[in-house]
Structures are given as C-alpha cells and as structure tokens.
TIGUVO-693542 format. One record per residue: residue in three letters; residue number from 1; y negated, x, z negated of N, C-alpha, C in turn. Coordinates in steps of 0.2 Angstrom, whole numbers, plus 5000, padded with zeros to 4 digits. Layout:
N
- ALA	NUM	Y	X	Z	Y	X	Z	Y	X	Z
...
REM end
This chain:
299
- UNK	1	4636	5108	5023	4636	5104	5029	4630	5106	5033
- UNK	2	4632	5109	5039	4627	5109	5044	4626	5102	5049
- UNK	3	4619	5102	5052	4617	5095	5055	4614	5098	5060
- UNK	4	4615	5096	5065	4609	5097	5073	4607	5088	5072
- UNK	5	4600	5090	5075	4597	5086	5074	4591	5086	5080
- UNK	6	4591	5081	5084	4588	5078	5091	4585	5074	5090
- UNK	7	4576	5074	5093	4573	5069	5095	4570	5070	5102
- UNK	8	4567	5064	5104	4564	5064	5108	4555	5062	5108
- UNK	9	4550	5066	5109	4543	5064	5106	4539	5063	5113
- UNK	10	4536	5058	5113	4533	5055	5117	4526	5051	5115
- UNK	11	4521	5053	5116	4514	5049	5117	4508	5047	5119
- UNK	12	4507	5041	5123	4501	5040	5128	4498	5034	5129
- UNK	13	4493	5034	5128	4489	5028	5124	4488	5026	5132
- UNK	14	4493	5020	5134	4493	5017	5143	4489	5012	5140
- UNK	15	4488	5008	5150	4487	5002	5151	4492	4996	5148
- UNK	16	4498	4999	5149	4505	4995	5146	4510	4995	5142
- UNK	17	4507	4992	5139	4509	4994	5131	4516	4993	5129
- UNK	18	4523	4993	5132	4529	4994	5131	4532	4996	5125
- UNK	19	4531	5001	5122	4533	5004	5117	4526	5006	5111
- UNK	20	4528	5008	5105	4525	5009	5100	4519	5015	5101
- UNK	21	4524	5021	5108	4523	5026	5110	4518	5026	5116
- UNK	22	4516	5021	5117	4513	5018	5121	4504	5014	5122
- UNK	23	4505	5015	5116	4501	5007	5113	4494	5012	5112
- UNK	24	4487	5007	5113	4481	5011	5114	4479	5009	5105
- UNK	25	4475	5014	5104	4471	5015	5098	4476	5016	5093
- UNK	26	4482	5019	5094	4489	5021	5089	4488	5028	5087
- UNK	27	4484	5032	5088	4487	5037	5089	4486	5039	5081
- UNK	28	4482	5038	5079	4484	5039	5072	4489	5037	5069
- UNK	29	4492	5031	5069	4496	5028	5065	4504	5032	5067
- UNK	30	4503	5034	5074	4508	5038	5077	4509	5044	5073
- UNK	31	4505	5047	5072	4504	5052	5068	4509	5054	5061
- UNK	32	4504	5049	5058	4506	5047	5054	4515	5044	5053
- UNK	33	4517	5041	5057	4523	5042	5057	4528	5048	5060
- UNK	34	4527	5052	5065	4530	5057	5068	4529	5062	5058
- UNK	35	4523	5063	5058	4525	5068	5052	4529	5065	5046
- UNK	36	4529	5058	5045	4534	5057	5039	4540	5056	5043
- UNK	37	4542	5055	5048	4549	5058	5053	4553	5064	5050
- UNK	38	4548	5068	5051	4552	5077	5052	4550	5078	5044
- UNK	39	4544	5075	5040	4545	5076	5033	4553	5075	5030
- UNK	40	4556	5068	5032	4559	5067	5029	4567	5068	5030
- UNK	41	4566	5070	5037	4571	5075	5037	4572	5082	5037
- UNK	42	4566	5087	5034	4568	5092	5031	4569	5092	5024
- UNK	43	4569	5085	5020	4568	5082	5015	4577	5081	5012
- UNK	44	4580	5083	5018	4587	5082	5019	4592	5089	5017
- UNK	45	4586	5093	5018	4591	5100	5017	4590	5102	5009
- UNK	46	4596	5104	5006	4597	5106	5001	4601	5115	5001
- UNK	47	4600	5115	4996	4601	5123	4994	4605	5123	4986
- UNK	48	4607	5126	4985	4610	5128	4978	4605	5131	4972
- UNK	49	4600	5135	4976	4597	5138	4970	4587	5135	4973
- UNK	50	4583	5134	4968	4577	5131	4970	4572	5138	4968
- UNK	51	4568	5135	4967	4561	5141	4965	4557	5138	4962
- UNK	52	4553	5141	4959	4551	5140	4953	4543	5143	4953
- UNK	53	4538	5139	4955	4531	5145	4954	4529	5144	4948
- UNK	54	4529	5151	4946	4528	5155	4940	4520	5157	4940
- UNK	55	4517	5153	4937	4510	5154	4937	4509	5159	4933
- UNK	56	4511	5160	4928	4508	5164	4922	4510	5172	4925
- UNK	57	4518	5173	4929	4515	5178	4931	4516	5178	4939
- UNK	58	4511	5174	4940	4510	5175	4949	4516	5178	4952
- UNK	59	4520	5174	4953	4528	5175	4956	4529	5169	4958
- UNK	60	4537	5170	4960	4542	5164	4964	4547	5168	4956
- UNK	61	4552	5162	4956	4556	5162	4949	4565	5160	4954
- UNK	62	4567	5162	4953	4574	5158	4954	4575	5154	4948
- UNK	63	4576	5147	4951	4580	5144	4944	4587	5143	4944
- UNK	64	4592	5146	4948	4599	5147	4947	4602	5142	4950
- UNK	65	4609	5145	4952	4612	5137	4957	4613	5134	4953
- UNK	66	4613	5125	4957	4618	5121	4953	4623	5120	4958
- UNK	67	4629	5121	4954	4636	5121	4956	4636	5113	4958
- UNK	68	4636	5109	4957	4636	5103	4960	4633	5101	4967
- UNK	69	4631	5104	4968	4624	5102	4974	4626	5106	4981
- UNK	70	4627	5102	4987	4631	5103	4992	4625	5105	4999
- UNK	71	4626	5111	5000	4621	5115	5003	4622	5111	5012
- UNK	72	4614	5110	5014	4614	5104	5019	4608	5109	5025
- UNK	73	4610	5111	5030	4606	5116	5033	4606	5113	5042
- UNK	74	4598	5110	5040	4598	5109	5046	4593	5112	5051
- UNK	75	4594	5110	5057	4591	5111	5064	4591	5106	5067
- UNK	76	4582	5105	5069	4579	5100	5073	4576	5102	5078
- UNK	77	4577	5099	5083	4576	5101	5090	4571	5094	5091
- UNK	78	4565	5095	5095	4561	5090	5098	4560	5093	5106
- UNK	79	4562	5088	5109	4560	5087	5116	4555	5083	5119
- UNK	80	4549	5084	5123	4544	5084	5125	4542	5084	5131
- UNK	81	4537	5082	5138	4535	5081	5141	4531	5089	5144
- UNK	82	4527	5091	5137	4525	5095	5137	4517	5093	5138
- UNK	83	4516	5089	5139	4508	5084	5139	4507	5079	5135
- UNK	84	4512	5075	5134	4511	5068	5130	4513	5068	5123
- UNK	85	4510	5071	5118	4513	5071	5115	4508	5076	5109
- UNK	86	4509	5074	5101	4503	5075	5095	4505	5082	5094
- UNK	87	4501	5085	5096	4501	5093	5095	4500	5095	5088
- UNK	88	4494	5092	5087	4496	5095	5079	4497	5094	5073
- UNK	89	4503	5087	5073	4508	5086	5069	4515	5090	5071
- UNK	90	4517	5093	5079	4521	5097	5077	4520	5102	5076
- UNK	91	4513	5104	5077	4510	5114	5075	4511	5113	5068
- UNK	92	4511	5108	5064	4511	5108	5058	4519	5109	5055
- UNK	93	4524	5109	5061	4530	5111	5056	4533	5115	5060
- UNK	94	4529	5119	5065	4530	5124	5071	4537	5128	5066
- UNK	95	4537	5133	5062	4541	5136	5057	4549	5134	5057
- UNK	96	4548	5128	5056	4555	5123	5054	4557	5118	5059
- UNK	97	4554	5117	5065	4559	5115	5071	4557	5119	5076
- UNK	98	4559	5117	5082	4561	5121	5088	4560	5111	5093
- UNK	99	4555	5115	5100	4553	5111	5102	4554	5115	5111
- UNK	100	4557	5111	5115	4557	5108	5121	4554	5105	5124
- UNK	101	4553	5109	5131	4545	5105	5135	4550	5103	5140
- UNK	102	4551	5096	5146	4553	5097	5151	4548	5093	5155
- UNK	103	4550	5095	5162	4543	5093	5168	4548	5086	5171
- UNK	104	4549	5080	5169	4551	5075	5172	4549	5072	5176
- UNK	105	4550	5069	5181	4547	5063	5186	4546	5057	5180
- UNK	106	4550	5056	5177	4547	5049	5172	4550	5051	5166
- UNK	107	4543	5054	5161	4547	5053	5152	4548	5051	5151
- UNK	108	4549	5046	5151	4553	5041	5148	4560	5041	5147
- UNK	109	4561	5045	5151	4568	5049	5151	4570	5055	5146
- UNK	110	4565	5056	5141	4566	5061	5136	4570	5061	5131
- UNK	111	4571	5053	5130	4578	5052	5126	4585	5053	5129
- UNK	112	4585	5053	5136	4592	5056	5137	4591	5064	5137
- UNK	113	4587	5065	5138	4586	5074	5138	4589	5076	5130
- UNK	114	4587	5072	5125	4587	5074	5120	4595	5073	5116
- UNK	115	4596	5066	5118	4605	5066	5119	4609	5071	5122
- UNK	116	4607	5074	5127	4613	5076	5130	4613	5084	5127
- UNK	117	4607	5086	5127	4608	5091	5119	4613	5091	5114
- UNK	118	4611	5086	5111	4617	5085	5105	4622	5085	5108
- UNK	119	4623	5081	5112	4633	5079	5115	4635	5086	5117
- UNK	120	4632	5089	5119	4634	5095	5123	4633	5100	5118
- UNK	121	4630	5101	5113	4630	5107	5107	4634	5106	5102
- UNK	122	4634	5100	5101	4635	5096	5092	4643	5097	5091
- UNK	123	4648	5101	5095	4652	5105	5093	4654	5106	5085
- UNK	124	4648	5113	5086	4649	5117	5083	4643	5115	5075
- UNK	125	4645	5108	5073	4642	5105	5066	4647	5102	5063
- UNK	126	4644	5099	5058	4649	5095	5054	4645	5088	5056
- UNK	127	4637	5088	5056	4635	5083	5060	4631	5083	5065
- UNK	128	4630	5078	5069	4623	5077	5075	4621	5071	5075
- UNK	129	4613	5070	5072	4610	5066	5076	4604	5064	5078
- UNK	130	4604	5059	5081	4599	5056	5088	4596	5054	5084
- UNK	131	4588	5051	5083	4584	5047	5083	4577	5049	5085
- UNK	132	4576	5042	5085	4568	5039	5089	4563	5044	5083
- UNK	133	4558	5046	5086	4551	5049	5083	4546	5044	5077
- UNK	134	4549	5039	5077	4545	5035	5072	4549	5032	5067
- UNK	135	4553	5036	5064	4559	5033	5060	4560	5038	5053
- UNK	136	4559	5033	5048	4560	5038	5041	4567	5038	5036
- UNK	137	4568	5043	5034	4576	5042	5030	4573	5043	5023
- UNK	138	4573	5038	5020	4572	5037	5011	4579	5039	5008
- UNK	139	4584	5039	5009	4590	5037	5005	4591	5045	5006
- UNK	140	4591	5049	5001	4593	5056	4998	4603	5056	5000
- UNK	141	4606	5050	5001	4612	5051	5003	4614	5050	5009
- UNK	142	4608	5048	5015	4609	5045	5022	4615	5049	5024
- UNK	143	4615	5057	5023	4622	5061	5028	4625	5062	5024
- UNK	144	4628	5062	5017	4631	5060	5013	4636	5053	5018
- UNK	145	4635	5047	5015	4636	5042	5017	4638	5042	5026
- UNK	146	4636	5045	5031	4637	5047	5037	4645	5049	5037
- UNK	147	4644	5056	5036	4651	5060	5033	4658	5057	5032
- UNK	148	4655	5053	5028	4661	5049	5022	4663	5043	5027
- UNK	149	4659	5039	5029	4662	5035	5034	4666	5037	5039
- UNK	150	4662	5043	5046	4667	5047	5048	4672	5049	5046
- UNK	151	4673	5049	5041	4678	5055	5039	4685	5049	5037
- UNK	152	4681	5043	5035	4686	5035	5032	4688	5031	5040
- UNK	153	4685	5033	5045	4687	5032	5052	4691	5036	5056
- UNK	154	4693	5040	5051	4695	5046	5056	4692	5047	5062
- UNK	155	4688	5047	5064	4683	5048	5069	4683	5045	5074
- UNK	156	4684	5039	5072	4685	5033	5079	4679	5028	5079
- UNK	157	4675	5028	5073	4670	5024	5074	4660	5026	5069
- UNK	158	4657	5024	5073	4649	5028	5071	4648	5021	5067
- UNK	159	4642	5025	5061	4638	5019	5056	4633	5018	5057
- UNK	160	4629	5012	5060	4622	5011	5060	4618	5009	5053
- UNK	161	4611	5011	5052	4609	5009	5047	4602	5002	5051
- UNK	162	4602	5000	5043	4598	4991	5045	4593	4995	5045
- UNK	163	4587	4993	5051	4581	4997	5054	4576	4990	5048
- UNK	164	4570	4994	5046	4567	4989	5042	4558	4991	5043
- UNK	165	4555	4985	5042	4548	4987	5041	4546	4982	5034
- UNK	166	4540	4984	5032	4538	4981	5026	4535	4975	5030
- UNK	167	4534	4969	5026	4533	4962	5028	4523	4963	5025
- UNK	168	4519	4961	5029	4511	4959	5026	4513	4954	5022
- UNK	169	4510	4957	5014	4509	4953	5011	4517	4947	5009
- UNK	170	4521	4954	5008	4527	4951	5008	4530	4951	5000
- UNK	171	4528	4953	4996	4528	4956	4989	4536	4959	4988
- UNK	172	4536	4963	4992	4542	4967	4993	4547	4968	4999
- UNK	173	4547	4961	5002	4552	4960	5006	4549	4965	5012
- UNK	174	4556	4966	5014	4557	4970	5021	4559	4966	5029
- UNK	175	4557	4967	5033	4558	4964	5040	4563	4968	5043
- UNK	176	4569	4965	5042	4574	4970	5047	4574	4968	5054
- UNK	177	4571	4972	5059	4570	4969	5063	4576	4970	5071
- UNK	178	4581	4974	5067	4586	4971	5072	4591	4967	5072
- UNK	179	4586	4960	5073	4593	4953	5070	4595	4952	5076
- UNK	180	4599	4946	5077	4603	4945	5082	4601	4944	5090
- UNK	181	4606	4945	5094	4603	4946	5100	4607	4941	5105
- UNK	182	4605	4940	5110	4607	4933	5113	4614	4933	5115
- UNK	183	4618	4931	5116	4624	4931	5114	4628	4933	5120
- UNK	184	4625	4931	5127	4629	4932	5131	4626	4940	5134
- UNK	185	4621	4942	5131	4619	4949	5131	4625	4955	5128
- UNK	186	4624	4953	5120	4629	4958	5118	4637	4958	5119
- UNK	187	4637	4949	5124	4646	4952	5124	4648	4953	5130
- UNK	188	4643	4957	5133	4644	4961	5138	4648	4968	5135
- UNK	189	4647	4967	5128	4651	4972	5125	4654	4974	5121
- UNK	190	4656	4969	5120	4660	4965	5112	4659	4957	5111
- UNK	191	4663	4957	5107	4661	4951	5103	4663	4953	5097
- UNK	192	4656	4953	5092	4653	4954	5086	4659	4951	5082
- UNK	193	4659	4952	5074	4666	4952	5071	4662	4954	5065
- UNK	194	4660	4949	5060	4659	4949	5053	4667	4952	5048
- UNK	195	4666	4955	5044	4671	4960	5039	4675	4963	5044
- UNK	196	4673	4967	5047	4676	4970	5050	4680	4976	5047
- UNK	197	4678	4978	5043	4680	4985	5039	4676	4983	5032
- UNK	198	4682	4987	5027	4678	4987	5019	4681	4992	5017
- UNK	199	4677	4994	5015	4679	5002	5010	4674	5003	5002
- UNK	200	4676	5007	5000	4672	5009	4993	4670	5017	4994
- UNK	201	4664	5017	4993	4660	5023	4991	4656	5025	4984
- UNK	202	4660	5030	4982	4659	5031	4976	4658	5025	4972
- UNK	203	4663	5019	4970	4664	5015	4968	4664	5009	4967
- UNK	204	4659	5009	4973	4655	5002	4976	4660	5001	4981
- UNK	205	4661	4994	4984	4663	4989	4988	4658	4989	4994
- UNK	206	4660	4990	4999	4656	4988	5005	4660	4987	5010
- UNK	207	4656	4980	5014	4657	4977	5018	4653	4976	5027
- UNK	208	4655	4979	5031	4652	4982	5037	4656	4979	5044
- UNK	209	4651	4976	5047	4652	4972	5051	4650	4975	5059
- UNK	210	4653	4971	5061	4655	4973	5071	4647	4968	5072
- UNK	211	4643	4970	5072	4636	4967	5071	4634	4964	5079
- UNK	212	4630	4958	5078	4629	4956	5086	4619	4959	5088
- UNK	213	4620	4964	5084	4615	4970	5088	4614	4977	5085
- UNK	214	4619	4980	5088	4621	4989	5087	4615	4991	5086
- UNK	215	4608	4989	5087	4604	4996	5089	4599	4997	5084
- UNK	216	4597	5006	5081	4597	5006	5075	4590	5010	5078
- UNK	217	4590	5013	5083	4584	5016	5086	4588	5025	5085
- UNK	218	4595	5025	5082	4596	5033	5081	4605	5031	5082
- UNK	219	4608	5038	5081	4615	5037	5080	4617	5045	5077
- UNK	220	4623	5043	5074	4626	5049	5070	4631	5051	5071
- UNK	221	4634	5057	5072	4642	5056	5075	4643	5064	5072
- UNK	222	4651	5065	5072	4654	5072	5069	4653	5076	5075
- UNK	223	4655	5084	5076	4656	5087	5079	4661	5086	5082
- UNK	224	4668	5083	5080	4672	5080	5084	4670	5076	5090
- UNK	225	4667	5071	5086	4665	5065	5090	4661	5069	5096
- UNK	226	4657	5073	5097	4652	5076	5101	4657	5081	5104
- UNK	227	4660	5082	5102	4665	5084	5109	4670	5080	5113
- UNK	228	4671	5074	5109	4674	5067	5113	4668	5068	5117
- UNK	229	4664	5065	5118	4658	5062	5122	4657	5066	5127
- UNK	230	4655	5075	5123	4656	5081	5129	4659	5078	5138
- UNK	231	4666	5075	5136	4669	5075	5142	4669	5069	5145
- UNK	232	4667	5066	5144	4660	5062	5149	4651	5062	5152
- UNK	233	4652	5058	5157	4648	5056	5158	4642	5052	5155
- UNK	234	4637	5054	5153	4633	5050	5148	4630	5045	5154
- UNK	235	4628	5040	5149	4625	5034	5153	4619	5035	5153
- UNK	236	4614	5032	5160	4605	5032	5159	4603	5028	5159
- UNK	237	4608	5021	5158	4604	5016	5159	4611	5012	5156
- UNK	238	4610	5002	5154	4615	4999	5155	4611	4993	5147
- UNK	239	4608	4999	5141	4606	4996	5138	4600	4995	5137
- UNK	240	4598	4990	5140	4589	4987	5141	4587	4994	5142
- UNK	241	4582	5000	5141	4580	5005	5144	4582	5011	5142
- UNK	242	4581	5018	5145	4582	5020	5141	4583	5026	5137
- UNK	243	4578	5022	5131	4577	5024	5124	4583	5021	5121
- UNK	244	4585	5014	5125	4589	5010	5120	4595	5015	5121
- UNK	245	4597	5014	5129	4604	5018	5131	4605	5024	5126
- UNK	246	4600	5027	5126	4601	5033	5124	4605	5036	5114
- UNK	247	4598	5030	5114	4602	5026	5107	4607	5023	5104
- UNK	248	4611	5020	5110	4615	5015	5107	4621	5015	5112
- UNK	249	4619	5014	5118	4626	5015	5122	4629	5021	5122
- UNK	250	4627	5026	5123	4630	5032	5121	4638	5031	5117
- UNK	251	4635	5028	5112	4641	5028	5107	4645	5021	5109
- UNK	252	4642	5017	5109	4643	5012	5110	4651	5009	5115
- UNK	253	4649	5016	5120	4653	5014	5124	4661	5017	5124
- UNK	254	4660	5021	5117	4666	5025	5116	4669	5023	5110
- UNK	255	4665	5022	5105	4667	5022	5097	4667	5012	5095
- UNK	256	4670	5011	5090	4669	5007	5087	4661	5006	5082
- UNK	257	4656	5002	5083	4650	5004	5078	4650	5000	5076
- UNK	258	4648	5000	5070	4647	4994	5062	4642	4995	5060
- UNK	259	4638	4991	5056	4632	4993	5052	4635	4987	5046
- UNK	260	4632	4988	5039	4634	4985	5034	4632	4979	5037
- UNK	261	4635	4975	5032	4637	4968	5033	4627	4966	5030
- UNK	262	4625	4959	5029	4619	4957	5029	4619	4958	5020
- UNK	263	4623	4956	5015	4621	4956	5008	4626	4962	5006
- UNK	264	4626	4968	5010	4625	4975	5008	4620	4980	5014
- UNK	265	4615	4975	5015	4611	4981	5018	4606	4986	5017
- UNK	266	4606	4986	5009	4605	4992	5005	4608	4997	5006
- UNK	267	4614	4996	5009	4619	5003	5008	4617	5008	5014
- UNK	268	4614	5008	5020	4610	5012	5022	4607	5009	5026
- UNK	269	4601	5011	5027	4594	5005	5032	4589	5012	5032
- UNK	270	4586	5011	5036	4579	5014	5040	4573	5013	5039
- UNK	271	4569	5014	5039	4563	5012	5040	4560	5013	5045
- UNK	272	4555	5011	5050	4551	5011	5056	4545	5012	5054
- UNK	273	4543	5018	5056	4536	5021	5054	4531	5018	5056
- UNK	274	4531	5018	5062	4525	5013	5065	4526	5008	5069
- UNK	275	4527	5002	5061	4528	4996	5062	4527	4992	5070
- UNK	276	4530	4988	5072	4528	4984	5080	4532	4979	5079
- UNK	277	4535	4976	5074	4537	4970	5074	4535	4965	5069
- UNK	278	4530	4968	5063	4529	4964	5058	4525	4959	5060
- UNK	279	4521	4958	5066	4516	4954	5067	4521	4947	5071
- UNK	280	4528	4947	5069	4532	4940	5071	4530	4937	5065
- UNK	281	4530	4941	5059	4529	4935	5052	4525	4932	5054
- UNK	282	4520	4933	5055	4513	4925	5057	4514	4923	5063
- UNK	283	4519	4924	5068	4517	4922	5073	4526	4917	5076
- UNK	284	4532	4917	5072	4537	4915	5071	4538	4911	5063
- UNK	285	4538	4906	5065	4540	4900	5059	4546	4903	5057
- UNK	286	4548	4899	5051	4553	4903	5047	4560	4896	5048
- UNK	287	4567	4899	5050	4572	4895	5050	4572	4894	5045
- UNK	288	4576	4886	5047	4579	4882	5042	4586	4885	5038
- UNK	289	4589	4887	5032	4592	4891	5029	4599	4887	5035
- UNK	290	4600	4882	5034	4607	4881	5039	4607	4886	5045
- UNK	291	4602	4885	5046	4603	4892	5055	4609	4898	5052
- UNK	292	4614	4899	5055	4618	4904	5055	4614	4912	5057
- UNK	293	4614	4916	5053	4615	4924	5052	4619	4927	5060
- UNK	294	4623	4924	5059	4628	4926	5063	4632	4922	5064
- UNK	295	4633	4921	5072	4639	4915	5074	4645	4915	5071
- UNK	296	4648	4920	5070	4654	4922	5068	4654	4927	5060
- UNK	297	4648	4922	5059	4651	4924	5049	4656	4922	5048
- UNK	298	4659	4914	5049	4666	4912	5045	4670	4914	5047
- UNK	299	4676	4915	5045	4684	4917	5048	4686	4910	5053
REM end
C-alpha cells in the first residue's frame, strides 16, 4: 500500500486566539503534539523484514520477512508559510518528510494549499490523506480500515473517524468533541440518517451513520477518488473557515461520508493532540440522559 500524505503547519502565538494554532503560551504544547503527529504517522509504515541491533556484534541483523505483514510506504508532505511555524520539531524529522514553504496573503489558507496537493497528485496511490497538524493515529489498522471501507463503497463514499480528547480527571473517559451540530447548519447539506450503512470487518459487525457532523479535522480517500475530485473545482470556503472546508467540504461535496455509529466508535477515532475542547467539562453541565444523541436515532 502506498499513501500520500498532506498537512498543513501553521503557528503564531496572536492577539486572537481562534485556533489551537494560534493560542499564546502554546507553543510547547504545540510541539509536543506536531511531533506525535508525524511520529505516528511514520508509525504507519511497515516493512516485511525488521532489524535487529546486534550488540554483541556491533551490527544491524536482519530478522527475515514476515510473509503476513503488508508493506505500507509512505510520503508526507508538510505545507508551510515559511515563517510560522516549530522548526525544530520539523528539523527533527527533516530525513522523512518533505516540506513546502508558500508566500500567501493569508495562511490560513495553508490548508487549501495542502489539499489541493493531494487532489492533484493522489492519483497515483492506493491512498491520500489530509489532516490537521495536531492529530494522532493510535490504531495500528487506521489505513487498513480506510482501504476496506473504500473498497466496500466501491468508491462512492469516505470514512470519518470520532475525533477525541482525554477528559480532566475523567478516569478514562474520552471527550469526543465532534458532537452534534445545529441542525439547520448541517442540512445545508444533508439530512443526517442513523444506520446508514453496516458491514463486518474482519468479523465484527459495524454500524456507520450519515452523522449530523462530518468533521474529523482530516479526510481519506483512494486514488480513484482523487482523480474524481481532480476534475473539479475545489472549494475555499462554504464550511465555517477554511481549515474546516478544507477538511470536510472537499469530500463532503462529492462523496457519501459516514463516521461509526455512536456505540461503535471504537472502530476508528482520533485523538487531538492539543486538546481545546476539554475545558467544556467544567464549564457545560451535563445533559439529562433523555436528551437525544441524534434527532434521527429512531427509524
């Protein structure tokens, strides 16, 4: 499996705290999530055969292929201002990605800079994808899982994963913070649709919903599908700003997207590295269980 793989980096500690990217006295925390970003997507490539340091005699060892283990090579391209942005979390993985500086009237535009890469390259992959610079992939099967979907849509619809942060003092629990959106927002471009689609993966039963908020902060799509795209016009705006457009209407506007249903969203979720939502728990009371998930849970 090959993967092109786009972000967009950006960082400036303003007056105006808009984004995570933005925010003053971050910049560590930023850091700190940009390198578990690209840690854990070169955390993604596999190989057949491993290595082995051989102390005893000061060597590298081959440990032999495993015939089971499906070779996964990718290329990460980061897009840049060329000023704003942690130098030396990327000098640290200079070797293993490839970085793009562009001179724009407004960065903030870096996200369409870094889509329109993908759309226009991602031909020639099995996969491509988009995400925001502070977002982590734990799940050792995230493009596993991608693939299989695509491939179960015949290429008619992209899978979001539940974006999540860890809860203060939450003794496990996680804040998925992109729950529902206000209603006459999203049916500007749908109307959301519980059980939308079910399938089994490797065994397992899942259930995957026309969700009443697509955005995951990333997207994933096949080589097909980025040659669909190719031949249009990509949007620069339409979803709130955009970072968002870039991430979600894109796809949004061509494909079917689903993210699991709410009691399988184990089956693929995200992490957001440098948390900006957890500070609702203290500061949002907690709904009465009657409150509906979703307007249209029931049939």
């Amino acid at each position: 499996m090959n993967v092109l793989i786009a972000l967009p980096h950006y960082f400036k500690e303003a007056d105006q705290e808009t984004y995570g990217s933005d925010r003053r006295g971050q910049r560590q925390a930023r850091s700190i999530a940009l390198f578990q970003c690209l840690s854990s997507l070169l955390a993604m490539r596999k190989n057949a055969d491993d290595l082995i340091l051989n102390i005893r005699a000061k060597g590298l060892q081959s440990t032999g292929s495993l015939s089971e283990r499906r070779e996964v090579t990718l290329e990460i391209h980061v897009f840049t201002d060329g000023i704003n942005m942690i130098s030396p979390v990327l000098n640290m993985f200079k070797e293993s990605i490839s970085v793009h500086t562009f001179e724009l009237d407004n960065s903030r535009h870096l996200p369409l800079k870094a889509r329109d890469h993908l759309v226009e390259n991602g031909h020639a992959y099995d996969l491509c994808l988009y995400m925001e610079d502070d977002l982590i992939i734990r799940d050792s099967e995230f493009l596993d899982k991608q693939i299989w979907f695509i491939k179960e849509s015949e290429h008619r619809a992209v899978l979001m994963p539940h974006r999540t942060e860890w809860v203060p003092n939450g003794n496990g629990q996680r804040l998925l913070v992109d729950g529902p959106l206000k209603k006459e927002f999203i049916e500007r471009f749908y109307t959301p649709k519980c059980n939308a689609a079910q399938r089994t993966y490797k065994g397992r039963g899942v259930i995957f919903d026309q969700s009443d908020n697509p955005h995951s902060g990333l997207f994933c799509i096949s080589g097909v599908q980025a040659k669909q795209l190719a031949t249009l016009e990509q949007p620069v705006h339409g979803f709130i700003g955009p970072l968002e457009t870039a991430a979600t209407l894109t796809v949004l506007r061509r494909y079917l997207v689903l993210k699991p249903a709410w009691k399988d969203r184990n089956f693929l979720w995200i992490e957001h590295g440098h948390p900006s939502f957890r500070g609702y728990c203290s500061k949002w009371s907690k709904l009465d269980d009657s409150v509906e998930i979703n307007e249209n849970e029931r049939p």
